[in-house]
FIDOTI-6467 format. One record per atom (N, C-alpha, C): atom name; x, z, y. Coordinates in steps of 0.1 Angstrom, whole numbers, plus 5000, padded with zeros to 4 digits. Each point is the difference from the previous one (the first is absolute). Example, Ala and Ser with C-alpha at 12.3 -4.5 7.8 and 13.67 -1.06 7.14 Angstrom:
2
[node 'N', [5132, 5078, 4943]];
[node 'CA', [4991, 5000, 5012]];
[node 'C', [5009, 5000, 5012]];
[node 'N', [4996, 4993, 5011]];
[node 'CA', [5009, 5000, 5011]];
[node 'C', [4992, 5008, 5011]];
END
This chain:
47
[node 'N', [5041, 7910, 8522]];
[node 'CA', [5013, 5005, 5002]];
[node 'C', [5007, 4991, 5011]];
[node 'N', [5000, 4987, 4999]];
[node 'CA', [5005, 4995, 5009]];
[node 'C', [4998, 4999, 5013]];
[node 'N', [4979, 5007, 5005]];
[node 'CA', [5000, 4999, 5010]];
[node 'C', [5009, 5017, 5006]];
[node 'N', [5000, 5011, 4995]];
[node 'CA', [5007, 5005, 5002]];
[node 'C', [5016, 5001, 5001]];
[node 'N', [5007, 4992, 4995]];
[node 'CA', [5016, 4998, 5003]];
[node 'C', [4994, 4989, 5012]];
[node 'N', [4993, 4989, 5004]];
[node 'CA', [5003, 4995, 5013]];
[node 'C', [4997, 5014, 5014]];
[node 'N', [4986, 5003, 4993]];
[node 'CA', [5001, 5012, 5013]];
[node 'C', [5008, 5009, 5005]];
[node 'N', [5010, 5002, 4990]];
[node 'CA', [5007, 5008, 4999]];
[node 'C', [5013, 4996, 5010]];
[node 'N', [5003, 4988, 4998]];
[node 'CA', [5011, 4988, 5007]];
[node 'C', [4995, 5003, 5011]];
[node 'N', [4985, 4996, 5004]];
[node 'CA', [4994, 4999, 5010]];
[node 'C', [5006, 5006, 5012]];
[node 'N', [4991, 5015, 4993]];
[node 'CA', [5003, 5013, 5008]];
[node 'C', [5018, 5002, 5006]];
[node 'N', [5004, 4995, 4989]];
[node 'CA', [5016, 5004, 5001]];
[node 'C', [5007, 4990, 5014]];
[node 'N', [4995, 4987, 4998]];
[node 'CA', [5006, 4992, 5009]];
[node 'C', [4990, 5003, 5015]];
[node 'N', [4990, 5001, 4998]];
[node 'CA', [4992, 5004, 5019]];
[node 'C', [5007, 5017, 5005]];
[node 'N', [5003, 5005, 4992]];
[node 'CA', [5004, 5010, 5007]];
[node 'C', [5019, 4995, 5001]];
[node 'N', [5003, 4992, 4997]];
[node 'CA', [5012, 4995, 5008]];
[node 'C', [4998, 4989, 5013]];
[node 'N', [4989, 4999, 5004]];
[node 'CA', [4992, 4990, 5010]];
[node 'C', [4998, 4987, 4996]];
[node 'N', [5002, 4998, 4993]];
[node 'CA', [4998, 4986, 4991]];
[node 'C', [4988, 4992, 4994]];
[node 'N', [4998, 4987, 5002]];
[node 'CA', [4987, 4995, 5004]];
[node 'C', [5000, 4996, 4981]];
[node 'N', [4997, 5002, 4994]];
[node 'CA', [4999, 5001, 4984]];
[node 'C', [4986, 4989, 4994]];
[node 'N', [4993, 4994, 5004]];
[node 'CA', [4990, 4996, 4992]];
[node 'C', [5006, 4989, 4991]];
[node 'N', [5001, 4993, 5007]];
[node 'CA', [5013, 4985, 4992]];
[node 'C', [5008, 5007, 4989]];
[node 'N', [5008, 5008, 5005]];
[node 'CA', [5010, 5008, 4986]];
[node 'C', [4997, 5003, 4990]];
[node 'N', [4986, 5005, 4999]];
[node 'CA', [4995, 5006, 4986]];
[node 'C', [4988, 4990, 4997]];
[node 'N', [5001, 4988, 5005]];
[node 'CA', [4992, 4993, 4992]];
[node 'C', [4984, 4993, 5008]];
[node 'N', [4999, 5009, 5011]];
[node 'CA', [4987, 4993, 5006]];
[node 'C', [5004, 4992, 5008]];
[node 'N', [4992, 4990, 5000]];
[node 'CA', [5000, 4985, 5008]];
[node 'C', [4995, 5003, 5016]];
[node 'N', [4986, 5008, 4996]];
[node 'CA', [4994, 5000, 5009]];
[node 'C', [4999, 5017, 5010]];
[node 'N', [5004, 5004, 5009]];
[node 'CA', [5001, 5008, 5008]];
[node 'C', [4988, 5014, 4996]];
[node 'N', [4986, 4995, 5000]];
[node 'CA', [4987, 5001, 5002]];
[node 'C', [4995, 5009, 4983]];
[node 'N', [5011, 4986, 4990]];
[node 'CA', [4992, 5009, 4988]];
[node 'C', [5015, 5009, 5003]];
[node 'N', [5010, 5007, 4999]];
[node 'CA', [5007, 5006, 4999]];
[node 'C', [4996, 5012, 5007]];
[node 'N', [4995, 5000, 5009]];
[node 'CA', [4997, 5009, 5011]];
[node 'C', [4983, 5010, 4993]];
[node 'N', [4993, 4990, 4997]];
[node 'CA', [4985, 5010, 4988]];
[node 'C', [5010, 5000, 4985]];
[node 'N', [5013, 4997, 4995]];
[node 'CA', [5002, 5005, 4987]];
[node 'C', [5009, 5014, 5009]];
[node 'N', [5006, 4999, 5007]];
[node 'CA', [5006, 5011, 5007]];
[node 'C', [4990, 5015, 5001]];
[node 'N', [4988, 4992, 5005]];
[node 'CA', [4988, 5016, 5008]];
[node 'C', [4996, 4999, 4987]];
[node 'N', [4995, 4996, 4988]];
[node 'CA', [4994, 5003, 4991]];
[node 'C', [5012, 5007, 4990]];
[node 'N', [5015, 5002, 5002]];
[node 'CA', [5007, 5007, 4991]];
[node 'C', [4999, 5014, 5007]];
[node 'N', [5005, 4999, 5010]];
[node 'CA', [4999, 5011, 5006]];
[node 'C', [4994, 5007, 5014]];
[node 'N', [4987, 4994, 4998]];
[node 'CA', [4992, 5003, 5011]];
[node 'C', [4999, 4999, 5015]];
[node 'N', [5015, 4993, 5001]];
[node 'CA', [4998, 4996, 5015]];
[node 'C', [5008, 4991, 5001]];
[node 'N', [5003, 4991, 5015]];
[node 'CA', [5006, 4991, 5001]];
[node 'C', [5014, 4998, 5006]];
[node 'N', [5006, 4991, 4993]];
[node 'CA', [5017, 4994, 5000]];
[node 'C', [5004, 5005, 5017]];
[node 'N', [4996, 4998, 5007]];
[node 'CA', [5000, 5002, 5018]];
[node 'C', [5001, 5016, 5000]];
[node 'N', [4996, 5005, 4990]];
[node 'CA', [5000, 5017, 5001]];
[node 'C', [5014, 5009, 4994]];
[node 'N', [5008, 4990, 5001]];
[node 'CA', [5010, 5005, 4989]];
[node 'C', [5009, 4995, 5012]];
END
């Protein structure tokens, strides 16, 4: 559940152009970016 309420933030803040990894908790760019393509099949850049 909680990886979906961050994805959910996620989604909400990149489609206001907003660079989101830091905000919801990832440190690292890299893992944010494979927990990103693995929620929803593609990547943060696509949005």
């Amino acid at each position: 559940m909680l990886l979906q309420l961050r994805m959910e933030e996620v989604h909400r803040l990149l489609e206001q152009g907003l660079q989101v990894a830091w905000r919801v908790g990832y440190r690292h760019v890299n893992n944010f970016s494979v927990a990103f393509w693995r929620y929803y099949g593609r990547y943060p850049k696509s949005i």
